[in-house]
C-alpha positions in Angstrom: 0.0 0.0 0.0 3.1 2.3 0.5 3.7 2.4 -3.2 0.1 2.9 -3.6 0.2 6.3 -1.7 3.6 7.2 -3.6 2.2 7.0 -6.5 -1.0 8.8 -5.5 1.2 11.7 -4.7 3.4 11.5 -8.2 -0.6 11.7 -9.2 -1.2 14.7 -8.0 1.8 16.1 -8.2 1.4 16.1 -12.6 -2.3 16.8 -12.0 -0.5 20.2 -10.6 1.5 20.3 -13.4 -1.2 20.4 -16.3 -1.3 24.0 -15.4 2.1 24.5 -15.4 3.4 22.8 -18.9 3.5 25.4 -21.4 4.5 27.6 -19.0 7.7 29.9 -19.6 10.0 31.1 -16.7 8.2 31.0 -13.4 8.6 34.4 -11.4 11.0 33.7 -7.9 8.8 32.3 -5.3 6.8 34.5 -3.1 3.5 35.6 -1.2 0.8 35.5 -3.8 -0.6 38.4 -5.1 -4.3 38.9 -4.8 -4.3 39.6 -8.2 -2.3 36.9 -9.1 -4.7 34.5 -6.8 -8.0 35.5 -9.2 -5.7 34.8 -11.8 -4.8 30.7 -10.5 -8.4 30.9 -9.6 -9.8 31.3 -13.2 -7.1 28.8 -14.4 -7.7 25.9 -11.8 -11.2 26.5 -12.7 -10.9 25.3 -16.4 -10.0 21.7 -15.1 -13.5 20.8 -14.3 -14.7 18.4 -11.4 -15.7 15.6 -14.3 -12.2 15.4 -15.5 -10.9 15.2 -12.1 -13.1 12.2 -11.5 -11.7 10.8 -14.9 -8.6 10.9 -13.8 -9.1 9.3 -10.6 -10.9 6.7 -12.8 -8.4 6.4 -15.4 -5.5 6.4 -12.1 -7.7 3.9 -10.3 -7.9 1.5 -13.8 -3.9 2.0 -14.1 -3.3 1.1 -10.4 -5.9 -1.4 -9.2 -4.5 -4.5 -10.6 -1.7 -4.5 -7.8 -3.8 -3.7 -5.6 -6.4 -6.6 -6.7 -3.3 -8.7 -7.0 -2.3 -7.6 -3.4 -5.3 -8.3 -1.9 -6.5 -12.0 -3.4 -3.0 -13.0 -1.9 -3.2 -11.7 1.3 -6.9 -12.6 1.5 -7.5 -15.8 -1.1 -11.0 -16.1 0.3 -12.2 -12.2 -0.9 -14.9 -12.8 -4.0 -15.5 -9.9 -6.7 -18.3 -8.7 -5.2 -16.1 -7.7 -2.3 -13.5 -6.1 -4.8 -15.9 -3.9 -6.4 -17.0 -2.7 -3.5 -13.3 -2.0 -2.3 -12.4 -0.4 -6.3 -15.3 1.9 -5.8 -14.3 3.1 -2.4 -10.7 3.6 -3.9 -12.3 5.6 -6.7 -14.2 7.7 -4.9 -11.5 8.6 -2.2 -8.9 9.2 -4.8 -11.7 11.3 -6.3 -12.3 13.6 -3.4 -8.9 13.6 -3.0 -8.4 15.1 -6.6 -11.4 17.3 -5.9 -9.8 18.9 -2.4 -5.9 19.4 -3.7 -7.2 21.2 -6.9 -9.3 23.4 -4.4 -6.1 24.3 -2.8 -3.8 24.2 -5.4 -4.9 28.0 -6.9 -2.6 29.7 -4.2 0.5 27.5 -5.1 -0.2 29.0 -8.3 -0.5 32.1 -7.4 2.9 31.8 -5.4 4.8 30.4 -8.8 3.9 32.4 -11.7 2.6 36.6 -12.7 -1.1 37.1 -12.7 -0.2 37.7 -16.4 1.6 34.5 -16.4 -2.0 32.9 -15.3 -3.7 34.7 -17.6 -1.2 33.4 -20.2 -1.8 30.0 -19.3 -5.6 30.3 -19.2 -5.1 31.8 -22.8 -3.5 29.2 -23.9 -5.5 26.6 -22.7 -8.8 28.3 -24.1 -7.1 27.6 -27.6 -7.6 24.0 -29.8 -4.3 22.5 -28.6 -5.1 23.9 -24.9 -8.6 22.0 -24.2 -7.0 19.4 -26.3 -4.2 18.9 -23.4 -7.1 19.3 -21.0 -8.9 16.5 -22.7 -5.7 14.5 -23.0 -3.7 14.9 -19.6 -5.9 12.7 -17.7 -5.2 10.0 -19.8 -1.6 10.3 -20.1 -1.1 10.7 -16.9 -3.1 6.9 -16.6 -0.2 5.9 -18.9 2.2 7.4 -16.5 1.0 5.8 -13.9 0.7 2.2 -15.6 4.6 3.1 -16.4 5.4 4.1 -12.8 3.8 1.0 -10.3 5.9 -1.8 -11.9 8.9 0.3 -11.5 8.4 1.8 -8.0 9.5 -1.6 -5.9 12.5 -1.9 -7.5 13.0 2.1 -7.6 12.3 1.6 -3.6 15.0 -1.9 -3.4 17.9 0.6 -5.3 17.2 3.4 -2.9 17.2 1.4 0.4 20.5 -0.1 -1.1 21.9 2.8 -2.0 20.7 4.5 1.7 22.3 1.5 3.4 25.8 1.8 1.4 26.1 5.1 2.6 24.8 5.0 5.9 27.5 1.7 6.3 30.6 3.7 5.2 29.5 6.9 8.0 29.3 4.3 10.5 25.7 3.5 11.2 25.6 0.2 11.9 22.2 -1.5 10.0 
């Protein structure tokens, strides 16, 4: 389940980023403007509630067979009725999940780019290539994801190696 919640926050973390991709040069970090808040306001408000819950769908469908996996072996005596149950709960948390960091995410906007900067982006994804990449990103970032979960146990084996090599030669004794 660890690699579960990893992933989940990679998730999020490019469901942030859809805003952010044809961005230019972000200004230096700072208090957001108020002005620059409307701004992230109006642009987190083009990525609609229904394609947040597509992407929690199309996340869920890219991530649930480990989990399925996980679960029959640990519990061989769980029937798909059960398992439904459990992949809609997973949805619908993931969902609200979605739902509450996009509610949030406008001042981190705010904090990273101009109120122009916003307004460039929001521009840009009014355009045919823009709602296109609104369309599209909840997909790709299913594809992502289906890339991602094989890798992440063995991503997690080299870095506990690689902790424990270097931990070893500074003394800590494992």
């Amino acid at each position: 389940m660890r690699q579960v919640r990893i992933a989940l926050l990679i998730v999020c973390s490019l469901i942030g980023a859809v805003g952010a991709l044809p961005a230019g040069r972000a200004h230096a970090q700072g208090p957001a403007t108020p002005e620059a808040l409307q701004a992230a306001k109006e642009l987190a408000g083009m990525l609609s509630n229904e394609t947040l819950r597509q992407t929690a769908t199309q996340v869920t469908n890219a991530v649930w067979p480990q989990i399925d996996q996980r679960l029959r072996a640990s519990r061989p005596d769980i029937d798909s009725k059960v398992l439904d149950e459990l992949r809609s709960e997973f949805e619908r948390i993931q969902a609200e999940n979605m739902l509450s960091v996009m509610a949030d995410a406008p001042i981190l906007y705010a904090r990273h780019f101009s109120a122009d900067e916003l307004r460039q982006l929001t521009a840009f994804y009014r355009t045919p290539i823009g709602e296109k990449a609104l369309k599209v990103m909840p997909q790709l970032t299913a594809e992502v994801m289906t890339m991602i979960m094989p890798r992440m146990q063995q991503v997690q084996m080299q870095t506990m190696e690689a902790f424990t090599k270097v931990l070893r030669a500074r003394g800590f004794n494992l």
